[in-house]
N, C-alpha and C positions, 0 to 999 in steps of 0.2 A: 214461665216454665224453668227457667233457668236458676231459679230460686227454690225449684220441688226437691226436697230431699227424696218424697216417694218413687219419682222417674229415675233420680239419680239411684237409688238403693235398687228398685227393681231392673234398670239397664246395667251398672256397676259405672262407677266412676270414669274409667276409660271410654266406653263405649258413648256415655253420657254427655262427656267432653268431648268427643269427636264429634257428636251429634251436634251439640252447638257450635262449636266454629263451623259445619256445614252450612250451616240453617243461617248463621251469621252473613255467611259467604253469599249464598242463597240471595238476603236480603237487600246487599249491597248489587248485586247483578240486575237484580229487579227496579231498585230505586233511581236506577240507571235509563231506566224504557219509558217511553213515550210510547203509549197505543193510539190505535187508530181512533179510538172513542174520545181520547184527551184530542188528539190534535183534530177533529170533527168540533169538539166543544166549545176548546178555548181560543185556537187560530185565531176563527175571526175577529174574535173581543180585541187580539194588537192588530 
C-alpha cells in the first residue's frame, strides 16, 4: 500500500503519511501480543 500512488493522490500526501506511520505503529503494537490461540498451540511443544 505504501507503494499506491492512487491512495496517495486520492488521500493527499499528508493524510497518506499519517495513515502509514499509524498502520506502522499499529503493527509494531500487534507483533508485540501473544494470543490465547498461540500460547494454547505452542506452550506445550517447549
Amino acid at each position: 500500500m505504501e507503494d499506491s500512488d492512487l491512495v496517495a493522490d486520492a488521500l493527499g500526501e499528508h493524510i497518506f503519511e499519517w495513515f502509514l506511520r499509524n498502520k506502522r505503529s499499529e503493527w509494531e503494537l500487534y507483533q508485540g501480543r501473544v494470543t490465547p490461540f498461540e500460547l494454547e498451540q505452542y506452550l506445550p511443544v517447549w
